[in-house]
C-alpha positions, 0 to 999 in steps of 0.5 A, spaced: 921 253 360 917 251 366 920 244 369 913 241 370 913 239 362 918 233 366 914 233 372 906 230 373 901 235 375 896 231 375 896 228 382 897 235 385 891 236 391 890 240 396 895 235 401 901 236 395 907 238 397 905 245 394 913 248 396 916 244 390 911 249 384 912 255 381 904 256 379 903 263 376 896 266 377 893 271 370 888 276 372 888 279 380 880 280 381 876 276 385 877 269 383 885 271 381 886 273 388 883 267 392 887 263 387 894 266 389 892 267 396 889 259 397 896 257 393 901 261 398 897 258 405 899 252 402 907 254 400 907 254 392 912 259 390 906 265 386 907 269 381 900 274 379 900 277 372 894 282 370 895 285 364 892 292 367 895 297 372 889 300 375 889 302 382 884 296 384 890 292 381 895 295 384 891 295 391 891 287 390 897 286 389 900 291 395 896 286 398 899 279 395 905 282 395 906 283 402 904 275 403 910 272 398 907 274 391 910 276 386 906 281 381 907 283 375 901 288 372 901 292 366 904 284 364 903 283 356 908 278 355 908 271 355 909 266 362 915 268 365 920 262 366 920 257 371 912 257 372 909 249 372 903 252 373 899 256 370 892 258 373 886 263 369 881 268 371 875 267 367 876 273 363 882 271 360 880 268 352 883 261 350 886 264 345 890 270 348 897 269 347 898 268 355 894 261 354 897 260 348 904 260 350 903 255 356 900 250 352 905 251 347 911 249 352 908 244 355 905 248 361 898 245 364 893 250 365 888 250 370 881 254 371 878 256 377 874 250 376 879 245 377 884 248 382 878 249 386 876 241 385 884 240 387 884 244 393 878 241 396 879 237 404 881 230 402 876 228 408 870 232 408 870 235 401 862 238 399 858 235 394 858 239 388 851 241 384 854 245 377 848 249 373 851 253 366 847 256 361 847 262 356 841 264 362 838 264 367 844 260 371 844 266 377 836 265 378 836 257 377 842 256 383 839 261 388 833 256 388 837 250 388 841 253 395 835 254 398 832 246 396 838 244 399 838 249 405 830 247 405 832 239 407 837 241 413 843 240 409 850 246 410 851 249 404 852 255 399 852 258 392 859 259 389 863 260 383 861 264 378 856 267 383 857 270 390 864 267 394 869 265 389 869 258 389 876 257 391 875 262 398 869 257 400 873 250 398 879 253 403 874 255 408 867 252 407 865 246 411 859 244 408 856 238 405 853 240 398 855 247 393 851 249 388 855 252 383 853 257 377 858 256 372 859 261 366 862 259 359 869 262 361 870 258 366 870 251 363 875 251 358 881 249 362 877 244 367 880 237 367 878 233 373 871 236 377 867 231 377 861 234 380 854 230 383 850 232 378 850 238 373 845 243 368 845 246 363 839 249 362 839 253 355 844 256 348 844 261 345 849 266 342 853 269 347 860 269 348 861 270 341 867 275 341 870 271 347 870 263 343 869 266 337 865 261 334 858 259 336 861 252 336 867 254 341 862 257 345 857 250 345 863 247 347 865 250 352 858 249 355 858 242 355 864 241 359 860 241 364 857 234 364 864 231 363 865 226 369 859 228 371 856 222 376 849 221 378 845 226 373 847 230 367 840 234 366 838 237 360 833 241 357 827 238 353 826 243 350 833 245 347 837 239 342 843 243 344 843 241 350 840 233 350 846 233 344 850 235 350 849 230 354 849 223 348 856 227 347 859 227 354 864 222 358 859 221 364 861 216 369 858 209 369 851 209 371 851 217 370 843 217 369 840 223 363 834 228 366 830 232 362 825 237 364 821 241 360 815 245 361 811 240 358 807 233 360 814 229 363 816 223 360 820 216 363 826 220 366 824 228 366 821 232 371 815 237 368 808 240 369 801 236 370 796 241 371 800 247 374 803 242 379 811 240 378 812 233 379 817 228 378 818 223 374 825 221 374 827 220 381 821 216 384 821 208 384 816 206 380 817 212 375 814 208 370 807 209 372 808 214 378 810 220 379 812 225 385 808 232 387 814 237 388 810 244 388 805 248 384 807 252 379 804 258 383 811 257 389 815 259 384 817 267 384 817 271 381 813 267 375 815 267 368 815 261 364 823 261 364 823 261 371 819 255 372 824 252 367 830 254 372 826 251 378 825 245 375 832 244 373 834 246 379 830 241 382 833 235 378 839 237 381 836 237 388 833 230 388 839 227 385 843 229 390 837 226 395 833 233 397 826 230 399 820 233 394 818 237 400 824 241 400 823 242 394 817 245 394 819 249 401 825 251 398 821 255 393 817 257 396 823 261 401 826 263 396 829 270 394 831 272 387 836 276 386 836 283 383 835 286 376 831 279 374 824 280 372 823 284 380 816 288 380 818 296 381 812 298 383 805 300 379 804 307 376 796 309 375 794 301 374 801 300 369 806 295 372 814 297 372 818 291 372 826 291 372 829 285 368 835 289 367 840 282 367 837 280 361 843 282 357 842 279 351 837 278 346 835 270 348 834 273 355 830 279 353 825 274 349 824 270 355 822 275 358 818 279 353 813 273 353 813 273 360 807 280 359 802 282 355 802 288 353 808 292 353 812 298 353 819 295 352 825 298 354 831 296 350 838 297 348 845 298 350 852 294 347 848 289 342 855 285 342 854 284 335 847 280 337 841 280 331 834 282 334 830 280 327 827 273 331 827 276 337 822 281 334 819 277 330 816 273 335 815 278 340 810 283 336 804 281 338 806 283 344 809 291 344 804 297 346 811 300 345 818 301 345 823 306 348 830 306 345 837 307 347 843 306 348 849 305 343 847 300 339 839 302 338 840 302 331 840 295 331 834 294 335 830 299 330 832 296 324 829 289 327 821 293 329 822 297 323 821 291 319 817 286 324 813 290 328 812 297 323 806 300 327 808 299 334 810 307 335 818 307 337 822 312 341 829 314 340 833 317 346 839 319 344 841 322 350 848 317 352 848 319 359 847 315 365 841 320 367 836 319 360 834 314 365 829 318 367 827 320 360 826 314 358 821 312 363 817 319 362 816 316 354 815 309 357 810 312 361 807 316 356 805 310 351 803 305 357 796 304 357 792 301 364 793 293 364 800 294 360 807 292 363 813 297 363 819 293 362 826 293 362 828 288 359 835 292 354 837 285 350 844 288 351 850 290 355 850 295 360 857 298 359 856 303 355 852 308 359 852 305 366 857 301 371 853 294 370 846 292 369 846 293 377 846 300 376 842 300 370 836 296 374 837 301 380 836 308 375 831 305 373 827 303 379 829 310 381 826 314 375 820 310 376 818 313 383 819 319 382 813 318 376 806 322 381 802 316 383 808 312 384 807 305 389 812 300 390 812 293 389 811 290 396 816 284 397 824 282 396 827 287 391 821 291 390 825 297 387 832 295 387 
């Protein structure tokens, strides 16, 4: 048994005499590399297991093996003996016999989260800004970074995103992190106590990881514990404003709403295609603060103005100016293979949403176009696509299916959409890519969107949604009359 079950854990940080631990790290990817180097800098005795023993494993652990660790790969068992700490990778379950096993023998165990918020410089430790979501987390903190960067402020965007979070806590001097944090990542979280934190919408994801919707919910809300200025919530989604009634914030923590609507007291919202704020100006009960236009934000769908004005809560409970706002927006990138503009095919657009791995994320997108060929299909991760149908019929000039759980989608259009014309690709290499965009093509009419917007997984044919959006752009200009998108990510 670990030795730390007599000894207080609670008080480690980054200037903890680390040389009297044992921490064992599970997982050796990139935030499980980060968290077994950052330790052994500080002297902790470090053991890495990782239930694999591939060759991007092995070449990890030839590299932390030669800096003092100890690792263990091809690991099944439980936590080896004289381990204090045990700290979790994102993709390890709660209930995995693992964590099982430390929490049973009394031994803490942390996720990236909290070893990172412990292993911050005592003096000159970065705010932290946290943004979850079932969707949209990537867009809304890519935005929120360039808010901040817009106002003159040193900062990044870390955590489930980009650099791991450790590595940029360890190295970093910057003011102020916008962190995108996913659901995995929140179980074993017990001391961050972020500035300001977002969840930005629920639906069922994760499922098999939790598994319960209530499991997953949960988790999510874990975000707002201890949160300090601003626990942002979405109007429009109950689950998310039951989160934050429910969350131990720290007194004098302030709601924030937004919504798509008409804003009330304490919420950022749209009057008339303009983003204002009606949360973060003195006199909010009869003034409220231009931030921009809806027509700054891009690429534009109504999910995305939702991300920017959640993100543009954090910003200004953080201090950014309403001009950084609307600059930030304006400057921003978007990251690739979400709702990207391919190119145009004889007066049809091409759009690549290839990051909408789920069905709630494929209906927001949907309801961004009319009318649409829609390409869909992949690993449905036991997802039901009846509602999402159902509501996006009225839209659909088409569909072109593949994928292995395409049955699932077929079922969903054959009884909510029955005379929208459906094409099944059964071809499962990566390559049918190009016949799916030749169908698409053929049921596209001038004025339509082709878009790929799969509501599933992309594992089963491709490397990830990255290489499914990349086949894509590239089927599509190989199609005659084929012009790009002008702009960031056009193509990509």
């Amino acid at each position: 048994m670990g030795a730390l079950v007599t000894r207080d854990s609670a008080r480690l940080d980054r200037g903890s005499n680390w040389a009297d631990w044992h921490v064992a790290v599970a997982g050796i990817g990139i935030a499980g590399f980060a968290a077994a180097d950052a330790l052994m800098q500080l002297g902790a005795a470090v053991t890495v297991i990782d239930s694999a023993d591939g060759e991007g494993q092995r070449e990890r652990a030839e590299v932390l093996g030669s800096l003092g660790a100890r690792v263990l790969l091809a690991h099944t068992g439980l936590v080896p003996e004289g381990v204090d700490v045990l700290v979790v990778s994102p993709g390890l379950r709660p209930a995995s016999p693992l964590i099982v096993d430390a929490l049973d023998r009394g031994i803490p165990v942390w996720g990236e989260l909290e070893l990172a918020w412990r292993l911050r410089h005592p003096d000159t430790a970065a705010a932290w800004l946290c943004i979850t979501g079932t969707n949209g987390k990537t867009t809304a903190t890519l935005m929120l970074e360039s808010m901040l960067r817009a106002a003159g402020y040193r900062t990044t965007s870390a955590g489930n995103i980009g650099m791991s979070l450790v590595d940029v806590v360890m190295h970093d001097d910057l003011d102020v992190i916008a962190i995108e944090v996913g659901a995995p990542q929140l179980p074993f979280v017990h001391s961050m106590s972020p500035v300001a934190s977002v969840c930005l919408n629920i639906a069922d994801d994760h499922i098999d990881f939790f598994g319960s919707m209530d499991a997953y919910v949960a988790a999510k809300a874990r975000v707002y514990e201890r949160t300090r200025e601003a626990a942002v919530y979405n109007v429009e989604d109950a689950v998310t404003r039951r989160m934050v009634e429910d969350a131990d914030v720290v007194e004098g923590c302030r709601a924030i709403g937004f919504t798509l609507g008409t804003p009330g007291l304490s919420m950022v919202g749209v009057v008339d295609d303009v983003l204002v704020d009606r949360a973060f100006v003195a006199d909010r009960a009869d003034n409220a603060q231009e931030l921009g236009l809806v027509s700054d934000v891009h690429p534009f769908a109504p999910h995305n103005v939702a991300n920017a004005l959640a993100a543009a809560a954090l910003a200004r409970a953080f201090g950014v100016p309403a001009t950084a706002v609307r600059d930030g927006l304006r400057s921003f990138v978007p990251a690739e293979h979400r709702i990207a503009a391919v190119g145009t095919v004889a007066g049809v657009a091409y759009v690549d949403d290839s990051k909408a791995t789920n069905a709630h994320a494929a209906q927001t997108s949907l309801l961004a176009y009319e009318p649409i060929v829609w390409i869909a299909g992949g690993m449905a991760k036991g997802q039901e696509f009846h509602e999402l149908v159902a509501r996006s019929r009225e839209r659909l000039r088409g569909v072109v299916l593949l994928g292995v759980d395409r049955e699932s989608i077929a079922q969903a259009l054959a009884r909510h959409a029955p005379d929208v014309p459906v094409i099944v690709v059964e071809n499962p290499e990566t390559g049918a890519m190009v016949e799916v965009v030749r169908q698409a093509a053929a049921l596209a009419l001038p004025g339509d969107t082709v878009l790929l917007a799969p509501g599933c997984a992309s594992w089963d044919m491709f490397r990830d949604y990255s290489d499914r959006g990349r086949q894509f752009a590239a089927a599509v200009a190989q199609l005659p009359g084929f012009v790009a998108a002008p702009g960031p990510g056009a193509g990509s």
